[in-house]
N, C-alpha and C positions, 0 to 999 in steps of 0.2 A: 504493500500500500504506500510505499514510500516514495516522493517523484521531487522534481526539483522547480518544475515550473509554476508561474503563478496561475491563480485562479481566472479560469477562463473570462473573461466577460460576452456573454450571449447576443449575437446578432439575428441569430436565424435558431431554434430550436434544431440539433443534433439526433439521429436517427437514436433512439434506444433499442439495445440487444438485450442489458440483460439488469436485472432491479435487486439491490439487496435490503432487505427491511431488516433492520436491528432489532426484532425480538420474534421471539417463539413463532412454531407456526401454528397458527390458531385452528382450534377445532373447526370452525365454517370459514373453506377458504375460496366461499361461491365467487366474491367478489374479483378477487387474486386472479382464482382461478379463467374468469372471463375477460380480464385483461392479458394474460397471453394468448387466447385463444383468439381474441380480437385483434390482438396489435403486433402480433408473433415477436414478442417480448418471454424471457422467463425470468423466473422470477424467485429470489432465495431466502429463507428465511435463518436468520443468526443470531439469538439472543447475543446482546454487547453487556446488559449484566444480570444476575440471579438478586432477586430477594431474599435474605435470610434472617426468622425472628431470633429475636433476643428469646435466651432460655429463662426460666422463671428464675434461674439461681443468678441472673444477669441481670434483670429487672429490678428483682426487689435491693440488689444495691444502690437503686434513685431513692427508697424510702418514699416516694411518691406511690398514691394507690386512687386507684380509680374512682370507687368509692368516697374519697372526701369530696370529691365533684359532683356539683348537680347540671350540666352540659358539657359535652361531649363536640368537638367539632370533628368532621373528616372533611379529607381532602383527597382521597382515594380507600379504592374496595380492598389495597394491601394494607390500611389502616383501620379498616373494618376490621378484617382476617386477623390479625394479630392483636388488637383492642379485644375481640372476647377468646381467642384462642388465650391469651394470657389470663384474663380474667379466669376463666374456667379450671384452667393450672394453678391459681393461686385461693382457688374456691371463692371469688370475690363475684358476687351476686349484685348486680345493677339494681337501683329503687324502678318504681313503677313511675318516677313522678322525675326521673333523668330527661332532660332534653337533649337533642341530636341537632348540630346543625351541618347537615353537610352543604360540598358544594357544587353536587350535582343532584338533579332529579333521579338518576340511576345509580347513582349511592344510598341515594335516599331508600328508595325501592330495595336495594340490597338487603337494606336494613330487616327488610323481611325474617330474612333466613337466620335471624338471632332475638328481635325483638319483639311483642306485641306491638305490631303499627297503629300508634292512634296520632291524627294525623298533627291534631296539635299540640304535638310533643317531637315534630320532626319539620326542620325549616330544609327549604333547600333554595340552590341557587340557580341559575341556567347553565351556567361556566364555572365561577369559584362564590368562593364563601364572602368572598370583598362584596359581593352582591349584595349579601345581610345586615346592612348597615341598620335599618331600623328595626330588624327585628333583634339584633344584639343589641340596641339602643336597650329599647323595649324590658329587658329582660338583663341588662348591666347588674342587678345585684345575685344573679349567678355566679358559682364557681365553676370557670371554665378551662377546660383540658383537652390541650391538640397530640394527637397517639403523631408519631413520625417518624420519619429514616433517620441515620445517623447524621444527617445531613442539617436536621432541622427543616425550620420553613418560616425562613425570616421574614418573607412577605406577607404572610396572614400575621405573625408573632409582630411586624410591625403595624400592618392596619389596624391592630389591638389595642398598641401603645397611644396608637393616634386621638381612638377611641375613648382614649383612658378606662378601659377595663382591661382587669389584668386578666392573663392565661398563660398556662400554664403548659410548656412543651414536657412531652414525652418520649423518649427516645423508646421504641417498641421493636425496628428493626432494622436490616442497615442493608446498603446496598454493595452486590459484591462484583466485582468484576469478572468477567468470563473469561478464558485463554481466548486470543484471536491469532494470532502467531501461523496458525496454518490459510489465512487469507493473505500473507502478504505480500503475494506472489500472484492474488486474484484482480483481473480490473472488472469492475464495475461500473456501467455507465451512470446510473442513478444510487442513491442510499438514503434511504428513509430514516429521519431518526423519532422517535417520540421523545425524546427527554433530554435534559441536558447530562443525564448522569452518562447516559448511555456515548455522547459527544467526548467526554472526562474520559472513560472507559476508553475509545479509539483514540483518544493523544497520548494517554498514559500508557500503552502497547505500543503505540508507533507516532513517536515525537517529533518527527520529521515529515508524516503527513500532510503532504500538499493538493490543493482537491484538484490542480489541470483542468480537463473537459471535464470532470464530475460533474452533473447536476445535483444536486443537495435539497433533500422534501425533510421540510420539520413538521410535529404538530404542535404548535401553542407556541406560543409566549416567550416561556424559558428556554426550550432549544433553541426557538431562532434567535434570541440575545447570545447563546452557548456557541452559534457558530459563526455570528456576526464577531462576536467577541475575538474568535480566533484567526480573525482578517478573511475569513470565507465568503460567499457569496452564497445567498440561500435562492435558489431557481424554481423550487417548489413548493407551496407554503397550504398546508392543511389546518382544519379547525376554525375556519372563517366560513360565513352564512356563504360564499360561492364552491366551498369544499370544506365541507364540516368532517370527511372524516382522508386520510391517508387513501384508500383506495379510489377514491373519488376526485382528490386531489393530482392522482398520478392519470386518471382518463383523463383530466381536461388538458394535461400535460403532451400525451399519448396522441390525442385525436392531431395535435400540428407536429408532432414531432415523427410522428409515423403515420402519416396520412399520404395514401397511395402504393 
């Protein structure tokens, strides 16, 4: 993966042969799968890095427990997952009368699979939790508790401060990097990333990574600061109401880049 020239700048969209998306390959891969079959494009799947929870004997050296909190914020279903997979480990049982704010609709929902859903006891957001401004107003003499990677999540932990209500992070799991060592020798026309961890992940295995002809697809916010940051050039941009999701972002990429 390593090359020496600078980052292309695009005049014409470049034929795409072959796409690598930086994580797992998902159980329904209808989408994926009908854009090579449309654009005679393939297409790889690589996780860049693994989740892995903290063990209970890990945890309870924060001293921090879930239970002194009466709201809960998430910012992803791997803070779901570890928020009661710990709990459960430590036999620490949620009131009935906990709020959730996540910061998606489909976080929210998730919330199924662990909690009685009643609905106002669960806020959600469209995008992120910055969305919740009145209803965390609303509700400021809460104790509230954000589960997270090792990484933190300085942007909610600061919209909080702003707020002047305090919360309280959680470190619940951490993110690990994956071996990539055997791609460096792979080119890749396009590379999807979701996250910025996953962008950390490819500079910290190959530090010399220069992206040449690459095109570059992020989703959100964070990754495209993650590769903008690293003097790159992001060519594919998901998560916006014209390509809300990465595979939908790569068609409207696909139709001028391999039309005809």
């Amino acid at each position: 993966m390593s090359a020496l020239a600078a980052p292309l700048q695009e005049t014409a969209p470049l034929r795409v042969h072959n796409i690598l998306i930086s994580q797992a390959k998902p159980a329904v891969t209808t989408a994926y799968e009908e854009l090579e079959r449309k654009y005679g494009v393939r297409i790889d799947f690589e996780p860049f890095v693994t989740i892995e929870g903290l063990t209970e004997k890990e945890y309870r050296k924060n001293r921090v427990y879930p239970n002194d909190f009466t709201a809960i914020v998430f910012t992803s279903k791997n803070a779901v997952d570890h928020f009661f997979r710990l709990c459960g480990e430590m036999r620490i049982k949620m009131s009935e009368e906990t709020k959730y704010f996540c910061a998606t609709e489909a976080i929210a929902n998730y919330l199924q699979k662990f909690i009685m859903f009643r609905k106002r006891k669960v806020f959600n957001g469209n995008k992120s939790v910055l969305e919740l401004k009145s209803y965390i107003l609303r509700n400021k003499e809460e104790k509230f508790y954000l589960p997270c990677n090792d990484q933190g999540n300085p942007e909610v932990t600061k919209f909080f401060n702003d707020l002047k209500v305090p919360i309280q992070e959680a470190v619940m799991y951490r993110t690990v990097n994956n071996n990539l060592l055997h791609l460096k020798d792979v080119k890749f026309d396009i590379i999807a990333f979701f996250s910025a961890l996953e962008i950390k992940s490819l500079f910290e295995q190959f530090p010399d990574f220069k992206q040449e002809d690459r095109r570059i697809c992020v989703f959100g916010t964070a990754a495209l600061k993650a590769v903008t940051d690293r003097g790159m050039k992001v060519n594919i941009q998901a998560g916006t109401p014209e390509a809300p999701s990465i595979a939908v972002a790569l068609e409207n990429y696909l139709k001028v880049s391999n039309k005809g």
